[in-house]
C-alpha positions as CSV (number, residue, x, y, z in Angstrom):
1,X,-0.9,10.2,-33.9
2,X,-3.0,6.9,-33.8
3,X,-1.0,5.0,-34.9
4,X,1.6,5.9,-32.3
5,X,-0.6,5.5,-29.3
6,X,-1.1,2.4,-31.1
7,X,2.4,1.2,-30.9
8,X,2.9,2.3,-27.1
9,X,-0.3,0.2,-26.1
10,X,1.5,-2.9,-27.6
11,X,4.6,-2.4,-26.1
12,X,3.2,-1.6,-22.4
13,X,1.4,-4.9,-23.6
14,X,3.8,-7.1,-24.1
15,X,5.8,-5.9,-20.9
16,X,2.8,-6.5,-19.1
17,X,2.2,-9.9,-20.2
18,X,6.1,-10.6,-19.1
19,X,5.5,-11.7,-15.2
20,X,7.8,-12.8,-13.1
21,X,7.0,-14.1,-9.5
22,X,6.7,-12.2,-6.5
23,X,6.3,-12.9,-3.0
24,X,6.2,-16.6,-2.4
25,X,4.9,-18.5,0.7
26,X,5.1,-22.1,1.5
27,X,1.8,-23.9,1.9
28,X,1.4,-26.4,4.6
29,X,0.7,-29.0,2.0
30,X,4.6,-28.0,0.5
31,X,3.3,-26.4,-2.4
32,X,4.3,-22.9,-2.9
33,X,1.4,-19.5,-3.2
34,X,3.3,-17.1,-5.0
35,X,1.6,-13.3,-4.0
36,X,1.2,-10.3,-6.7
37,X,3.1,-7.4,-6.2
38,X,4.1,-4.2,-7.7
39,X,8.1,-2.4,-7.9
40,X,7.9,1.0,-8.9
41,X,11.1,2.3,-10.6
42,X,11.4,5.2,-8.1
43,X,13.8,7.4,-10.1
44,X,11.8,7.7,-12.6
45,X,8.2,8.8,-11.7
46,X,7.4,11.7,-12.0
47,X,4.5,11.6,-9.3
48,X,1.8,12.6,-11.8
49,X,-0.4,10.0,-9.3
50,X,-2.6,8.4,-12.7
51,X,-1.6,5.2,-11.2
52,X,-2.7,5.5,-8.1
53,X,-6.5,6.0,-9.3
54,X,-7.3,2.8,-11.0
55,X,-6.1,0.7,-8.5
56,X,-9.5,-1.7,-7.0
57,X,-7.9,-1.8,-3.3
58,X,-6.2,1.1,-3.1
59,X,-2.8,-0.1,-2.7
60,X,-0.6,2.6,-4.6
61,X,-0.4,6.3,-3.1
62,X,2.1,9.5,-2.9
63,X,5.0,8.9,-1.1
64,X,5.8,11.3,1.0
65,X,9.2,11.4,-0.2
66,X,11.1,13.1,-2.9
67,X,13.2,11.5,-5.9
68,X,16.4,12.9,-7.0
69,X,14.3,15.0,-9.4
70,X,12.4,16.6,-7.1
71,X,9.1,14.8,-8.2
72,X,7.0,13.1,-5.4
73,X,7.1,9.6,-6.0
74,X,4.3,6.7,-5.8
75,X,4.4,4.1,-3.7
76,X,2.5,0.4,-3.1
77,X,1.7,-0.1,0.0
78,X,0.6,-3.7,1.0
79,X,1.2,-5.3,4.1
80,X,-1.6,-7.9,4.3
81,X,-1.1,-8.8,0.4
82,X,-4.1,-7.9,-0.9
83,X,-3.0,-7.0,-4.5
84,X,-4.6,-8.8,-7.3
85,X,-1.6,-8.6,-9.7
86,X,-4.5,-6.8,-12.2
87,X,-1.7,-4.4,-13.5
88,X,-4.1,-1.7,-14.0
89,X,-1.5,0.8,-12.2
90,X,1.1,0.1,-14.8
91,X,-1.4,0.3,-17.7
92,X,-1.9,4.0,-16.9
93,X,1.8,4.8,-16.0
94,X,2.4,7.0,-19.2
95,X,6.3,6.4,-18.2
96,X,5.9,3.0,-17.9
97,X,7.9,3.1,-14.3
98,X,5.7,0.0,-12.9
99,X,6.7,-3.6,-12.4
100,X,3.8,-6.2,-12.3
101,X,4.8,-9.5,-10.7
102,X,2.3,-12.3,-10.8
């Protein structure tokens, strides 16, 4: 059984050290910020809310809709752009559902 959990930590791992850019804003200087942001693969959470605990600003919370499964759903919510890009949500997805984009 160790050796399984083992093997599911290093592939959450290695998709979370796959980043891809999110939100990008010009700089007045011309350079481009690029923000951190989450997706979460809506059709397949199954609302159990573990990711919504670790977050450190409180970005990610129950929806209050309904997938097609009937589960309630997580969302991000982040208007101001306050997330971190820490990807501490998608470590403790056990369905591995969230997208970290750096």
């Amino acid at each position: 059984m160790l050796l399984l959990a083992s093997a599911v930590w290093r592939i959450r791992d290695s998709q979370l050290n796959s980043f891809d850019v999110g939100h990008e804003t010009e700089l007045p200087t011309g350079g481009i910020l690029s923000m951190p942001r989450i997706e979460i693969d809506e059709e397949r959470c199954k609302g159990c809310e573990l990711c919504t605990i670790p977050c450190p600003r409180s970005l990610v919370r129950m929806a209050e809709k309904f997938n097609q499964k009937g589960y309630r759903i997580s969302e991000f919510v982040d208007p101001e752009g306050r997330c971190t890009g820490c990807a501490m949500c998608a470590r403790m997805c056990p369905d591995v559902v969230i997208k970290v984009y750096r």
